[in-house]
C-alpha positions as CSV (number, residue, x, y, z in Angstrom):
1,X,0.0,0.0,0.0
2,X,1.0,3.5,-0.3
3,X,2.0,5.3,2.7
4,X,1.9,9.1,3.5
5,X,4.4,10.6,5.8
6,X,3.0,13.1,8.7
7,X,2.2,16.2,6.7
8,X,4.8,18.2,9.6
9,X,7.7,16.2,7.9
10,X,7.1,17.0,4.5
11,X,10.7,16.3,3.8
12,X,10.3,12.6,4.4
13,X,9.6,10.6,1.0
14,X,6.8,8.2,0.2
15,X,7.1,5.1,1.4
16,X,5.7,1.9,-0.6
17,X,5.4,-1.3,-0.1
18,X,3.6,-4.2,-1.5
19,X,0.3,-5.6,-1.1
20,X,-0.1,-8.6,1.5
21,X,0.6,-11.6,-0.6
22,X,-2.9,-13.6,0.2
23,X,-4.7,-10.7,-1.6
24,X,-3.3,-12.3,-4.8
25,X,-3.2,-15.5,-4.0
26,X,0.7,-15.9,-4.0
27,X,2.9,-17.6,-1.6
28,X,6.4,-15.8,-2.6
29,X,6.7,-12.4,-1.3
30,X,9.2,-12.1,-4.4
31,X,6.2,-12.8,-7.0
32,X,3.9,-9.9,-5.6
33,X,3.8,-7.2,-8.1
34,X,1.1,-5.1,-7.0
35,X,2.0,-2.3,-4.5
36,X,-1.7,-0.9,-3.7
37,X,-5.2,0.7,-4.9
38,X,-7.4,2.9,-4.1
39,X,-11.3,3.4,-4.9
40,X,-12.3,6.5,-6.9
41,X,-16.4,5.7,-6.7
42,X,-18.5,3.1,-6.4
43,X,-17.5,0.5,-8.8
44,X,-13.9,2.4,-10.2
45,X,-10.6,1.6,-9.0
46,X,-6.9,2.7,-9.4
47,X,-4.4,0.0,-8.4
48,X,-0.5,0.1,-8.7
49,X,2.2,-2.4,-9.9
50,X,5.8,-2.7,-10.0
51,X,7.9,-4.5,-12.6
52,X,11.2,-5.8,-12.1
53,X,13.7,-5.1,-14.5
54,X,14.2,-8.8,-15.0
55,X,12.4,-12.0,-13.8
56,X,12.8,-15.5,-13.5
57,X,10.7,-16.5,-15.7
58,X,8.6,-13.8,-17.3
59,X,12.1,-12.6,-19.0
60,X,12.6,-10.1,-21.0
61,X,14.2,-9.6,-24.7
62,X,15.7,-7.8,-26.7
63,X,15.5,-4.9,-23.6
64,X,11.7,-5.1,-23.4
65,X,9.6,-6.6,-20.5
66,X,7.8,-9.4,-21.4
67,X,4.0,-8.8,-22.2
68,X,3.2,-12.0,-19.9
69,X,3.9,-9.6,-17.2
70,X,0.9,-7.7,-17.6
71,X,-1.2,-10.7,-17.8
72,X,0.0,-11.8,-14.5
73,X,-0.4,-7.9,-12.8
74,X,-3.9,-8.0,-14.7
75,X,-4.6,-11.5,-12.9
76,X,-3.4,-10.0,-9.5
77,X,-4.8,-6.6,-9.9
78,X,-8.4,-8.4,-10.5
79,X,-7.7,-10.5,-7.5
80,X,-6.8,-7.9,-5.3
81,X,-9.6,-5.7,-6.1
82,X,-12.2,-8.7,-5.4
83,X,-11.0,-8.7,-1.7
84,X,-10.5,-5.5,-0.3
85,X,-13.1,-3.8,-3.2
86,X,-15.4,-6.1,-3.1
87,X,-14.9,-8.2,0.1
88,X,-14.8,-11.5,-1.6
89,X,-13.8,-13.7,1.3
90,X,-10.2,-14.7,1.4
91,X,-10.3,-18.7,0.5
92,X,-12.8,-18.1,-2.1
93,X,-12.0,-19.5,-5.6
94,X,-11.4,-17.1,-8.1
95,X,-11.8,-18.5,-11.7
96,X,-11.5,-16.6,-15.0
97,X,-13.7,-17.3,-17.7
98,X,-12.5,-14.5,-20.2
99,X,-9.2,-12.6,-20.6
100,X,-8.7,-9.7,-23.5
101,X,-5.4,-7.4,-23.5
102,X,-3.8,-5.7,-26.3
103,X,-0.6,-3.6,-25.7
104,X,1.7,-1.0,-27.8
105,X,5.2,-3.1,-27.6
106,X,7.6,0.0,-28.0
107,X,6.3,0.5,-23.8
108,X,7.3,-2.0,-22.6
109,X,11.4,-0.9,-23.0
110,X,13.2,-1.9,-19.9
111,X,14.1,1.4,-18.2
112,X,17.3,2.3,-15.7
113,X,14.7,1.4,-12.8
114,X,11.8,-1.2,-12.4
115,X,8.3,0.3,-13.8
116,X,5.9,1.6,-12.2
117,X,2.2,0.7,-13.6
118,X,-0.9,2.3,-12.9
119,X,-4.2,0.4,-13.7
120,X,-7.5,2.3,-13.4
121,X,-10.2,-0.3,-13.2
122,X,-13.8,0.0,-13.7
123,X,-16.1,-2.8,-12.9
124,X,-19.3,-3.9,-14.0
125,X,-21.7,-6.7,-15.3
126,X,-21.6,-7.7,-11.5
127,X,-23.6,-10.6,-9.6
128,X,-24.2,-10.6,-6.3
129,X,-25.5,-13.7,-3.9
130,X,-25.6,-12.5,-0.1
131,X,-24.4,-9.0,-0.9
132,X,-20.9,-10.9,-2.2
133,X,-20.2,-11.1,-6.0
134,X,-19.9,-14.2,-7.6
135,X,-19.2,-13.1,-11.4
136,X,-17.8,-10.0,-12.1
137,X,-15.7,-8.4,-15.3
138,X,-13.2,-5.9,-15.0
139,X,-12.3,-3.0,-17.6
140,X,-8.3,-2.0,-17.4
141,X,-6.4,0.5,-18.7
142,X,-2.9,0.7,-18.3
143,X,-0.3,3.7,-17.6
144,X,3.1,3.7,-17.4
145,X,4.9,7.2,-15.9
146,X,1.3,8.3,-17.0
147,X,1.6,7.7,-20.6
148,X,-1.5,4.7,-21.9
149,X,0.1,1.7,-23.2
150,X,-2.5,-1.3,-22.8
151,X,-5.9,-1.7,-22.3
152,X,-7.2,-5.5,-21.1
153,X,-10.7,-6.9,-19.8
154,X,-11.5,-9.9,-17.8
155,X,-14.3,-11.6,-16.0
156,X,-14.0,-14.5,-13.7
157,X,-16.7,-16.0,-11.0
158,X,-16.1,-16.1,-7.4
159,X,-17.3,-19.4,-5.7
160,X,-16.8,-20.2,-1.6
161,X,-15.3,-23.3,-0.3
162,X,-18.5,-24.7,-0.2
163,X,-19.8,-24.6,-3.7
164,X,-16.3,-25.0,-4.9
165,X,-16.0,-28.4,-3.0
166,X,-19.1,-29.1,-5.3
167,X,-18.0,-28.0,-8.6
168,X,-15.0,-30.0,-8.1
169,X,-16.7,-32.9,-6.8
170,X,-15.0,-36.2,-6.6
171,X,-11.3,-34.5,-7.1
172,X,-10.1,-34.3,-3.7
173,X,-8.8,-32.0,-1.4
174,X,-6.6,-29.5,-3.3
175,X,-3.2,-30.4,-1.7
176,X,-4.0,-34.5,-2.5
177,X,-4.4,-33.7,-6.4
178,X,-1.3,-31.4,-6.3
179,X,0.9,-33.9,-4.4
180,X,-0.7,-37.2,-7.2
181,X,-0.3,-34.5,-10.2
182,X,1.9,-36.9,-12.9
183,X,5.3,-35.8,-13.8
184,X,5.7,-34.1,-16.9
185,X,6.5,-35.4,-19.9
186,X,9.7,-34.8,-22.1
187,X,9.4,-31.1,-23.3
188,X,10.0,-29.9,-26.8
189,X,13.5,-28.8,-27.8
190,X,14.6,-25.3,-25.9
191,X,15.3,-23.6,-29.6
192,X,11.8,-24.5,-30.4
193,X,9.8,-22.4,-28.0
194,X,12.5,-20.3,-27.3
195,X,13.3,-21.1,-23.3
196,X,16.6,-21.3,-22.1
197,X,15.7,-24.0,-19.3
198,X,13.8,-27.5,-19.6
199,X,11.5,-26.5,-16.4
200,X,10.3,-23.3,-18.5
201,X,8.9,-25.0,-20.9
202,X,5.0,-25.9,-20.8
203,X,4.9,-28.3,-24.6
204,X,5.8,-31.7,-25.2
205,X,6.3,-33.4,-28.6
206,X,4.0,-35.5,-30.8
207,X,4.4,-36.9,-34.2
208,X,1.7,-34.0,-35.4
209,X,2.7,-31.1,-36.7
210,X,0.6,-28.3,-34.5
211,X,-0.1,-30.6,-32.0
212,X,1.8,-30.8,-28.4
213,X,1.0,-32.6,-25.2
214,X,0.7,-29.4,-22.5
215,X,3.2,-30.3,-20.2
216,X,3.0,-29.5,-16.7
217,X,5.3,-29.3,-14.1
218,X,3.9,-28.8,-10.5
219,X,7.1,-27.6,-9.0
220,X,7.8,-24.9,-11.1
221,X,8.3,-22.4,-8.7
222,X,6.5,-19.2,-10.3
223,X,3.7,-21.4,-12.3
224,X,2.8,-23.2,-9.4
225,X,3.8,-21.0,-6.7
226,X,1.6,-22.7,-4.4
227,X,-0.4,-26.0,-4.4
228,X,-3.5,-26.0,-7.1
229,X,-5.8,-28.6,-8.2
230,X,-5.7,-27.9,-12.1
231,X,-3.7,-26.2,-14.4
232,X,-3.3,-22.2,-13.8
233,X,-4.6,-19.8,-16.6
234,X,-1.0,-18.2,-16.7
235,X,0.7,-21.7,-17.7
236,X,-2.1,-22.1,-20.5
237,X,-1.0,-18.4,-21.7
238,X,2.4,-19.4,-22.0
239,X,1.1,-22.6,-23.9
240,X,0.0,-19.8,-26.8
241,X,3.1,-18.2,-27.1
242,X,5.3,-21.2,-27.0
243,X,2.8,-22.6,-29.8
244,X,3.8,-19.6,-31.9
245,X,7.3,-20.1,-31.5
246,X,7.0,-24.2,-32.6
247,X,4.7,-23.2,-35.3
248,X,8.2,-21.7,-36.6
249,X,10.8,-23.8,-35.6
250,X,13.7,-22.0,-37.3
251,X,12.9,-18.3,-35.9
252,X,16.0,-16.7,-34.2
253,X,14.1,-14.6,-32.2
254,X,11.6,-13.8,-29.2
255,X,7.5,-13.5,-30.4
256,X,6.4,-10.9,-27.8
257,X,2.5,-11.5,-27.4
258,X,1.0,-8.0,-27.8
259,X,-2.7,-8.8,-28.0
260,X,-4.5,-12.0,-26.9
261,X,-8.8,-12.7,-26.9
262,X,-8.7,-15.7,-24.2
263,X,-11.7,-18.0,-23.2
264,X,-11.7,-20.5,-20.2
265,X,-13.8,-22.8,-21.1
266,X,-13.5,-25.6,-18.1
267,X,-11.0,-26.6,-15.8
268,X,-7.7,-28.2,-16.8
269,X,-6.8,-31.9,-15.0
270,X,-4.0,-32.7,-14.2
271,X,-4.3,-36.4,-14.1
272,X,-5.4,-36.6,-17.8
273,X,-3.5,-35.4,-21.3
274,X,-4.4,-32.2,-22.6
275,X,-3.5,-31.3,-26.5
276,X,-2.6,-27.7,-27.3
277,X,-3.6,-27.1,-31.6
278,X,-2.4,-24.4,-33.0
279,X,-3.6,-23.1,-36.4
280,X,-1.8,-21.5,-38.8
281,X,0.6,-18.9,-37.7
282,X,1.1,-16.3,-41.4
283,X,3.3,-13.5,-40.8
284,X,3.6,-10.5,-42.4
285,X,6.3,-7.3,-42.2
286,X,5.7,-3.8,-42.8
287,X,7.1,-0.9,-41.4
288,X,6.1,-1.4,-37.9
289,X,7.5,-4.8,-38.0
290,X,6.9,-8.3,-37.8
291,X,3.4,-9.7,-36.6
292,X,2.1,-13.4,-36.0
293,X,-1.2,-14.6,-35.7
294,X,-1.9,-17.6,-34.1
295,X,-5.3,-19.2,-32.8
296,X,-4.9,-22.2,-30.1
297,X,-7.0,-24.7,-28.5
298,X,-6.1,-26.8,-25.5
299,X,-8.3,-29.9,-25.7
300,X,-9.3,-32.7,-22.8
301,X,-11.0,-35.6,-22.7
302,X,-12.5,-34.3,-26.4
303,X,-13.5,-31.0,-25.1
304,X,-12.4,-27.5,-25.6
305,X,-11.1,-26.3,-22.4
306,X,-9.0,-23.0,-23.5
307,X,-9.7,-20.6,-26.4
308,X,-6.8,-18.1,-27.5
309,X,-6.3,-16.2,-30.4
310,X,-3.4,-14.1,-30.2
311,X,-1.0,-11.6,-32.4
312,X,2.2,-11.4,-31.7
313,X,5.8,-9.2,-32.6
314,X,9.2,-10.2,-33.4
315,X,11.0,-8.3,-30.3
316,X,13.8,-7.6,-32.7
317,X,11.7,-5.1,-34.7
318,X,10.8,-3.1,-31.9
């Protein structure tokens, strides 16, 4: 949160800090990018982020932070907001049925000190059982050093223990499925999806050509920073741009995804295969560079559990 200094010491700087850690539903202090809010009326919001200038695993190129980024301050932005806007209990399941962001790349340069983000958030579309919301959309729009640089929607439901236990009936108890999760099969080559380590990378091979097994590795530490009974929204999101990057195996360079339309469609197991399709990825150059678009499908048990369609930029163009 942000912190004012007694108005008599007007000499002393601002002080921040970041949000407690259970208001987005992370366990790693280290993975906490949001650093506080505050409500402008009854259903708008302004909440504040910080980026690192480099991170385990959302890394950047080519000098630029990596758009995945966002999608993870967009995921903990909306989470925040839901408890101390909102007053969803903590312990209630937050799910996400839709995701929409679309960025201007040339933002996203790494500066000579971590970014600071501002997202003003307006919510709407809101249903309410008990005076507490159980589907709700957010509308963001992002600032960086007050300058707009990405706009994103989402909408996700919020469901108790209780009616959670119920949607997930016959699964277990959420640390039993995490701790009987499969390991993962053999990923895809690094220079394929372009990851540098094995335990970054979320596609296995098969024989088909736009076809991968999703692979999923419970103990990666930022994926699964703490126990979860399917697979997390942000490992399917990587799935899309690792996709793009297989769909051309012999690109030299990072696909930064700038714009993605998501749908969640139903919940990921662990304990069966899932297949990630990719359609065609054409590419085309103009002045403003290289741009992919790719449309992906992660399929279980014969039904289509994720959505994506996606356009993405060669980071060396930027």
């Amino acid at each position: 949160m942000l912190t004012t200094a007694d108005p008599h010491r007007a000499t002393e700087p601002v002080l921040t800090t970041t949000v407690a850690r259970e208001y987005v539903h992370r366990a790693a202090l280290s993975e906490v990018l949001m650093t506080g809010w505050n409500k402008l009326g009854r259903d708008s919001f302004v909440a504040t982020a910080q980026w690192p200038r480099g991170h385990s695993f959302y890394t950047p190129e080519h000098g630029l932070h990596d758009p995945l980024l966002l999608c993870e301050t967009i995921r903990q932005a909306s989470t925040l907001l839901a408890h101390v806007g909102y007053h969803i209990p903590l312990g209630h399941h937050l799910t996400w049925s839709r995701l929409q962001y679309t960025l201007v790349p040339e933002a996203m340069r790494i500066g000579k000190t971590p970014a600071d983000i501002q997202l003003h958030v307006v919510c709407s579309d809101i249903r309410y059982h008990r005076s507490i919301p159980v589907t709700m959309s957010m509308h963001m729009e992002a600032t960086r050093d007050g300058v707009p640089f990405a706009t994103a929607g989402v909408r996700f439901a919020g469901h108790s223990p209780a009616v959670y236990k119920r949607l997930r009936a016959g699964r277990g108890e959420v640390e039993e499925v995490f701790a009987k999760a499969p390991q993962p099969p053999e990923p895809v080559s690094r220079s394929a999806v372009g990851r540098l380590r094995k335990q970054d990378i979320v596609l296995a091979p098969t024989s088909e050509r736009g076809l991968w097994q999703l692979r999923v590795d419970t103990s990666h530490p930022v994926l699964f920073d703490h126990a979860l009974d399917h697979v997390p929204g942000m490992l399917l999101l990587e799935s899309v741009r690792q996709a793009a990057h297989a769909m051309e195996p012999g690109r030299a360079t990072a696909l930064l995804p700038t714009s993605m339309d998501v749908s969640f469609n139903r919940y990921i197991e662990f304990d069966e295969p899932c297949w990630i399709e990719a359609g065609p990825a054409p590419t085309t150059a103009s002045s403003a560079g290289t741009r992919s678009t790719i449309r992906v499908n992660a399929v279980q048990k014969g039904f289509s559990a994720f959505h994506a369609s996606a356009e993405l930029a060669d980071a060396a163009w930027i």
